[in-house]
PDB file of N, CA, C and O in Angstrom, chain B, residues numbered from 101:
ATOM      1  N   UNK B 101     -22.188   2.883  21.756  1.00  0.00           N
ATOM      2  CA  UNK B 101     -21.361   2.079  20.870  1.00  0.00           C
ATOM      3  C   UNK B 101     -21.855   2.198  19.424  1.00  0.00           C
ATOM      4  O   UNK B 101     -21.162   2.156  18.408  1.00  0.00           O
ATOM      5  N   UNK B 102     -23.381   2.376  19.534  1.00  0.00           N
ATOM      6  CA  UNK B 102     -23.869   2.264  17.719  1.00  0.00           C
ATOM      7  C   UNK B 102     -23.072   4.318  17.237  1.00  0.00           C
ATOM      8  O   UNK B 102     -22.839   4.888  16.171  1.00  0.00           O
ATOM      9  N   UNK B 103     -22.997   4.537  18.036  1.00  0.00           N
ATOM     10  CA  UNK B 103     -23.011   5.957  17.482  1.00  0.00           C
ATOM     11  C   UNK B 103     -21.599   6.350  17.175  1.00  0.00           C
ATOM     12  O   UNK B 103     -21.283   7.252  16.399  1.00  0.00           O
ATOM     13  N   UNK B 104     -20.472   5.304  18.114  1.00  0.00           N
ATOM     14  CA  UNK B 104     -19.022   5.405  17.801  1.00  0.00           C
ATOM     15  C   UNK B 104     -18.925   4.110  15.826  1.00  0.00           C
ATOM     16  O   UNK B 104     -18.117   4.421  14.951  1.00  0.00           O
ATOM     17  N   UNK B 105     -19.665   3.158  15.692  1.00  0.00           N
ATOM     18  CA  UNK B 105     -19.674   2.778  14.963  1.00  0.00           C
ATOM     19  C   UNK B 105     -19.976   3.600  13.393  1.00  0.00           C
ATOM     20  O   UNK B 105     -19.320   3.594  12.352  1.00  0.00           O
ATOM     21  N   UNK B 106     -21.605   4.459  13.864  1.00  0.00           N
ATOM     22  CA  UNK B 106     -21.571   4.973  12.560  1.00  0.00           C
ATOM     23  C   UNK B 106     -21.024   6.222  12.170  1.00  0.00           C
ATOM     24  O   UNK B 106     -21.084   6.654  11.019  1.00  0.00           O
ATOM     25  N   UNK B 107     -20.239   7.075  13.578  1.00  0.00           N
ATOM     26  CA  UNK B 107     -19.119   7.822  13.263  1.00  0.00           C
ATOM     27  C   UNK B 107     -17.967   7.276  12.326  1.00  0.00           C
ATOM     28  O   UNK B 107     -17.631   7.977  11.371  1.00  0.00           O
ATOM     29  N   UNK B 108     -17.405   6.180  12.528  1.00  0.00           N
ATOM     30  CA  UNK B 108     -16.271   5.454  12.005  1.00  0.00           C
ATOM     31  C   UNK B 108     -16.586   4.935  10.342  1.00  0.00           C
ATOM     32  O   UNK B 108     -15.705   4.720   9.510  1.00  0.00           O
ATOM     33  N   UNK B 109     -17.994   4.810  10.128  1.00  0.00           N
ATOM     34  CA  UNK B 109     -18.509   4.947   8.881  1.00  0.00           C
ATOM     35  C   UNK B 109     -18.534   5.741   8.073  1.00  0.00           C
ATOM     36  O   UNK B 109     -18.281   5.659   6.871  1.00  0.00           O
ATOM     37  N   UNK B 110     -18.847   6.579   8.695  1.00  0.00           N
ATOM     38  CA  UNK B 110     -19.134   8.057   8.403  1.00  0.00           C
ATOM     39  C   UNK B 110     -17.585   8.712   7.345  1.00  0.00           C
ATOM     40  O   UNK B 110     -17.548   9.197   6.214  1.00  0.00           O
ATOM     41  N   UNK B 111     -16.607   8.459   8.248  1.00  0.00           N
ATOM     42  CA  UNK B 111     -15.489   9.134   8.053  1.00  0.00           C
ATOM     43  C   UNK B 111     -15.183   8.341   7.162  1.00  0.00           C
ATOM     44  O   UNK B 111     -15.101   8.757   6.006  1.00  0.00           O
ATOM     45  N   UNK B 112     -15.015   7.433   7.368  1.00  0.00           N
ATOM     46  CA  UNK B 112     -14.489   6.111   6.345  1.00  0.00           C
ATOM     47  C   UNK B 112     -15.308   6.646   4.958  1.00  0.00           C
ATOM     48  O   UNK B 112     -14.814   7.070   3.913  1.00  0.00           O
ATOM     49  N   UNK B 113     -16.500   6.504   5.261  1.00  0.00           N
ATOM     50  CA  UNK B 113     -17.383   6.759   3.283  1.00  0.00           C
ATOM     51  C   UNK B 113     -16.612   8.498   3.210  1.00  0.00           C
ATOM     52  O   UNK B 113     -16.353   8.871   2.065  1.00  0.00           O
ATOM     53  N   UNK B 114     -16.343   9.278   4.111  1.00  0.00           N
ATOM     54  CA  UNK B 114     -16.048  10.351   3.390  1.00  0.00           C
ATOM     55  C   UNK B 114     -14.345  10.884   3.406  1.00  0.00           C
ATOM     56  O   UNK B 114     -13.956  12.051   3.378  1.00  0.00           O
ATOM     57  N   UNK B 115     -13.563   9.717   3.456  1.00  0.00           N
ATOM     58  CA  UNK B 115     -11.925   9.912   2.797  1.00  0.00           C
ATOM     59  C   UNK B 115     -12.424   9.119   1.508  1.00  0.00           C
ATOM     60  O   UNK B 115     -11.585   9.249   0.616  1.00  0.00           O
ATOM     61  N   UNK B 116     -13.020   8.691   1.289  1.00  0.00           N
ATOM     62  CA  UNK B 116     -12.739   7.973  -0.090  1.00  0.00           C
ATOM     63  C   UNK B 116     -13.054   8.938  -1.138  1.00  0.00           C
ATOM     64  O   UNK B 116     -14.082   9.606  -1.246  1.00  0.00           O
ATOM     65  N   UNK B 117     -11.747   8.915  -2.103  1.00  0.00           N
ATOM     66  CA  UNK B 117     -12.272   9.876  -3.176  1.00  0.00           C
ATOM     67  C   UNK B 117     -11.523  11.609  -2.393  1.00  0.00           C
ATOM     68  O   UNK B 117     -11.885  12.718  -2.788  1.00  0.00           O
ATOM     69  N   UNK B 118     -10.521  11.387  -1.323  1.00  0.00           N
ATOM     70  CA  UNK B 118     -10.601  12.304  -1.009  1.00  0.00           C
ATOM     71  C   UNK B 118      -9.540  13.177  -1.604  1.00  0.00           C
ATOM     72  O   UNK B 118      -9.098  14.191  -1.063  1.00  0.00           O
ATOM     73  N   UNK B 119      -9.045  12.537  -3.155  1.00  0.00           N
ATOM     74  CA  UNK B 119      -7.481  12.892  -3.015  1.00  0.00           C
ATOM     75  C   UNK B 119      -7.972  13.062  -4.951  1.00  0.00           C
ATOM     76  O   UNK B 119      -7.159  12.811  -5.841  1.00  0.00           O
ATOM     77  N   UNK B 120      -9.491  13.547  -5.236  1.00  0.00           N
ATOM     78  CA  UNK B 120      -9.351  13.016  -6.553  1.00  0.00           C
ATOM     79  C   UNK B 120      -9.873  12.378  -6.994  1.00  0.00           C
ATOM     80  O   UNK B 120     -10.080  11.528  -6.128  1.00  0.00           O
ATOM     81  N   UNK B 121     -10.573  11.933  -8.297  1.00  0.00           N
ATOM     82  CA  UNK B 121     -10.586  10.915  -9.134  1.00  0.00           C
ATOM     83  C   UNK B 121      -9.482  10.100  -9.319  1.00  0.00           C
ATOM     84  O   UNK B 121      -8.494  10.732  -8.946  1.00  0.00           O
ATOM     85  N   UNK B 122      -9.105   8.735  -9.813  1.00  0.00           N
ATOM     86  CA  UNK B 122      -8.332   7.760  -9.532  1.00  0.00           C
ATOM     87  C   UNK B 122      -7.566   8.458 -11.468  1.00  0.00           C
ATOM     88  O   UNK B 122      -8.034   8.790 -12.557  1.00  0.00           O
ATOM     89  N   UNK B 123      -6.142   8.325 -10.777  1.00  0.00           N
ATOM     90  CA  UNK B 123      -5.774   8.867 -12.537  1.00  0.00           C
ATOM     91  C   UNK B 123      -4.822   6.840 -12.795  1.00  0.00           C
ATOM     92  O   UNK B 123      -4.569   5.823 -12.148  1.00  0.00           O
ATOM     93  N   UNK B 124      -4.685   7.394 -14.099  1.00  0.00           N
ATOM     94  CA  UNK B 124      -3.849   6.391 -14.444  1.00  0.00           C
ATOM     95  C   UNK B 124      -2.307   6.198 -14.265  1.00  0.00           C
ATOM     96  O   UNK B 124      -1.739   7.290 -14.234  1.00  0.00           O
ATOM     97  N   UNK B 125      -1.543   5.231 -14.150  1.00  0.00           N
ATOM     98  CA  UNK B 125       0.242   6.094 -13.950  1.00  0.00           C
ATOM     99  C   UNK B 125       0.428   6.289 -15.603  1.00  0.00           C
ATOM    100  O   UNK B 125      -0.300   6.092 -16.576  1.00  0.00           O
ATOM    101  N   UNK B 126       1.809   6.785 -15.398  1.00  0.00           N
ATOM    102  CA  UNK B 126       2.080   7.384 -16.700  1.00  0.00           C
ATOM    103  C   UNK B 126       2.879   6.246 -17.535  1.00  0.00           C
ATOM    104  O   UNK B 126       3.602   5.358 -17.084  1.00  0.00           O
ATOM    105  N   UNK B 127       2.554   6.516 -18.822  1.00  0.00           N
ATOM    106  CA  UNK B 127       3.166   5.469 -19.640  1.00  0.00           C
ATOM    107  C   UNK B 127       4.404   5.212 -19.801  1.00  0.00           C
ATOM    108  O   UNK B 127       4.853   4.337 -20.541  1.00  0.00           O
ATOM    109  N   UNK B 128       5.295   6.281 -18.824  1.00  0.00           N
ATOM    110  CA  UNK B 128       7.153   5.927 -19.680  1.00  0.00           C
ATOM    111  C   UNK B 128       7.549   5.341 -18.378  1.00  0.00           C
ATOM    112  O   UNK B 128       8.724   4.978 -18.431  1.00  0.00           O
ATOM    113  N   UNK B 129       6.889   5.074 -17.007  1.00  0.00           N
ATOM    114  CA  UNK B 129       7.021   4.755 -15.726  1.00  0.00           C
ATOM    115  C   UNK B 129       6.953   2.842 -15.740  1.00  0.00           C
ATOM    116  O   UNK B 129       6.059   2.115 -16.173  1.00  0.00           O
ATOM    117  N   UNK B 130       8.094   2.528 -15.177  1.00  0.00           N
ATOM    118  CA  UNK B 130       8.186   0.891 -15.476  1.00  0.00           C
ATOM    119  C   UNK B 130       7.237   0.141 -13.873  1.00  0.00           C
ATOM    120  O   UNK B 130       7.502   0.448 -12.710  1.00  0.00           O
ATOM    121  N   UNK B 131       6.301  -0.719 -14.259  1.00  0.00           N
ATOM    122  CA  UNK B 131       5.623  -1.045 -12.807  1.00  0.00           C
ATOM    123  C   UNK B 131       6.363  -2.483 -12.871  1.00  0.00           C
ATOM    124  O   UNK B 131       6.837  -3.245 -13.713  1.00  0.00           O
ATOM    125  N   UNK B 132       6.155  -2.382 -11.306  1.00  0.00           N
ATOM    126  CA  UNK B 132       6.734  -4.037 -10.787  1.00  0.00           C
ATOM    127  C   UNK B 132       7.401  -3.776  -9.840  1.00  0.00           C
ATOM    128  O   UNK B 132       7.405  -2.717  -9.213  1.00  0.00           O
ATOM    129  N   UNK B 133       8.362  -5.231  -9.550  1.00  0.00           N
ATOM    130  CA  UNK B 133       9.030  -4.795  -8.454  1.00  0.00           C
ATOM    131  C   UNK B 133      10.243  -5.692  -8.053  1.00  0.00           C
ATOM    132  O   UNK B 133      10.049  -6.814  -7.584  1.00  0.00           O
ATOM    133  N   UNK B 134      11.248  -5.288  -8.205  1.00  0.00           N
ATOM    134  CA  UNK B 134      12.858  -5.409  -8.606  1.00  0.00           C
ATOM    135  C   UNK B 134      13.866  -5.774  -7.035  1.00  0.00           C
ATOM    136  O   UNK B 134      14.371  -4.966  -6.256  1.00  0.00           O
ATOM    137  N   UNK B 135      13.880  -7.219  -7.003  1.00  0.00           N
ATOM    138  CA  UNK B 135      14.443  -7.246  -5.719  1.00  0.00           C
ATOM    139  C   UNK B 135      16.074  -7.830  -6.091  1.00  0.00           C
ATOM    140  O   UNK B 135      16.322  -8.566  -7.046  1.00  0.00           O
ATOM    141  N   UNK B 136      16.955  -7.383  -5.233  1.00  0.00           N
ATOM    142  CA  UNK B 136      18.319  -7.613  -5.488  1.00  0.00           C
ATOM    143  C   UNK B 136      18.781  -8.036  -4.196  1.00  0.00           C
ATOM    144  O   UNK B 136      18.093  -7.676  -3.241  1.00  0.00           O
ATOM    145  N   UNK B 137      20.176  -8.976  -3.886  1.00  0.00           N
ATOM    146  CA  UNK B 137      20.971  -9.121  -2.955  1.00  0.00           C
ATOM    147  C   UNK B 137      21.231 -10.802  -3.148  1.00  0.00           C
ATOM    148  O   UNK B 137      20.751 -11.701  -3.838  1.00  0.00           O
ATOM    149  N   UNK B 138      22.118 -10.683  -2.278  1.00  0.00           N
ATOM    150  CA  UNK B 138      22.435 -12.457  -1.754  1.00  0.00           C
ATOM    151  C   UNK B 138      21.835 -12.616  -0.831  1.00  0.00           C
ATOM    152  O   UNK B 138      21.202 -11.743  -0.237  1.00  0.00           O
ATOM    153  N   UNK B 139      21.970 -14.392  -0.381  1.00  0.00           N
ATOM    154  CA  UNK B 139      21.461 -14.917   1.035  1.00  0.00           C
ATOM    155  C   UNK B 139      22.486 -15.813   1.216  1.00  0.00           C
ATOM    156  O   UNK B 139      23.275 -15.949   0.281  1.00  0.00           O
ATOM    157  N   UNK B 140      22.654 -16.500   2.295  1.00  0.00           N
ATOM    158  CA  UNK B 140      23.521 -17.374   2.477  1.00  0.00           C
ATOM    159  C   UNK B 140      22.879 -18.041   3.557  1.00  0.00           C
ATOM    160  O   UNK B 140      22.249 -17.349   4.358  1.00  0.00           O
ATOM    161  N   UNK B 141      22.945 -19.422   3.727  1.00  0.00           N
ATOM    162  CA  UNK B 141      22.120 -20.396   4.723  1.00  0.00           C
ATOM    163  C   UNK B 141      23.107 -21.728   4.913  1.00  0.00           C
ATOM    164  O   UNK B 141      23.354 -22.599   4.078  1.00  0.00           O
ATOM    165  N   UNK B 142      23.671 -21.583   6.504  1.00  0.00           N
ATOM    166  CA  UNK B 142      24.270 -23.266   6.995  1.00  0.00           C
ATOM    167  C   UNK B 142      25.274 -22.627   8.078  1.00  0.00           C
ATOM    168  O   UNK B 142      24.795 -21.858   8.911  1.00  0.00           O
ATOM    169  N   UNK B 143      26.304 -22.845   8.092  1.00  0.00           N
ATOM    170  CA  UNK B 143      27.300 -23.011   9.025  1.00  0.00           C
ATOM    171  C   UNK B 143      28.616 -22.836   8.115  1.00  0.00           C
ATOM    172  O   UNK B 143      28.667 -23.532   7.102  1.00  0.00           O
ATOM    173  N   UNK B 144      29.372 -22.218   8.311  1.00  0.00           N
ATOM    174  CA  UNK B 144      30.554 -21.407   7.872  1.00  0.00           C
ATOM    175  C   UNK B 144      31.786 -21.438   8.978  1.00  0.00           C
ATOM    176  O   UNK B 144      31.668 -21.430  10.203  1.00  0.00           O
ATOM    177  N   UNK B 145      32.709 -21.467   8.383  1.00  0.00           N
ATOM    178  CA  UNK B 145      33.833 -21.818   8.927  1.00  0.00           C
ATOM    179  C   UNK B 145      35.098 -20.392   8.581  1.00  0.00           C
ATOM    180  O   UNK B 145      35.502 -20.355   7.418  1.00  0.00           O
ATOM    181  N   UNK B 146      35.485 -19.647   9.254  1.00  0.00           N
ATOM    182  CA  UNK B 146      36.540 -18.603   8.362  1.00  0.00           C
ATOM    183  C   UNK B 146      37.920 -19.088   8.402  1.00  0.00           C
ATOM    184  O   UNK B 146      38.810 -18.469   7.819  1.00  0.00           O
TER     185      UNK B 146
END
């Protein structure tokens, strides 16, 4: 069990960083996050 543990360590410390240095996003790119629609709540009659 200790040896499935520090396998799982192992891998874990070595994806990090695996894609790169961390860049910044780009400046003309809008962040956030934009939710749209209706809801409707009760009992309705047609």
């Amino acid at each position: 069990m200790k040896r499935l543990g520090l396998i799982l360590v192992m891998v874990t410390l070595a994806a990090c960083g695996a894609d790169g240095e961390p860049e910044r996003p780009g400046t003309g790119e809008k962040a956030g996050v934009t939710v749209t629609g209706t809801a409707k709540v009760g009992i309705g009659s047609r």
